[in-house]
C-alpha positions, 0 to 999 in steps of 0.5 A: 598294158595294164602293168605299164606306167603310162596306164597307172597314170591315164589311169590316175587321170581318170579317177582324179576327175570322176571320183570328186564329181561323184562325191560331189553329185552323190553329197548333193543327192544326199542333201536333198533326200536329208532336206526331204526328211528332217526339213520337210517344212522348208521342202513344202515352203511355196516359193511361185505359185504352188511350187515349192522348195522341195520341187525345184530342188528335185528338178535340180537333180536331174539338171545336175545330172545332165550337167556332170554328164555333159562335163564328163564327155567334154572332158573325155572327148578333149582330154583322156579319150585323146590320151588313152587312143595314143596309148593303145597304139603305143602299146599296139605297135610294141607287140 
């Protein structure tokens, strides 16, 4: 199965759409922890009340977290679960 064409390509799927959302969840992360160290000042600027830059861009995180989590079981569920089910047949009955 795992030599088969059809695999590489589900295979390619998959990794065409988990790579870039890691790269960009991870230069999102990584924008905040260098906005945390060299930008301190804008991190601390109160925006409402007592709560500044630096918080709501740490609560962002765990929103986008959840977001990209969400896209992705959207996404498998529709696209590549479907996909990779049909597969495993094919492949089951050509045993």
């Amino acid at each position: 199965m795992q030599n088969s064409d059809e695999f590489a390509q589900l295979r390619t799927k998959f990794r065409k759409f988990v790579f870039p959302l890691t790269a960009l969840f991870l230069a999102w992360y990584f924008l905040y922890v260098l906005l945390s160290v060299f930008a301190r000042d804008f991190m601390g600027t109160r925006v409402v009340g007592n709560v500044t830059w630096g918080l709501i861009l740490g609560l962002l995180q765990f929103v986008s977290t959840f977001v990209i989590t969400m896209v992705y079981a959207r996404w498998a569920d529709r696209v590549f679960d479907p996909e990779a089910d049909a597969l495993a047949r094919r492949m089951g009955e050509q045993k």
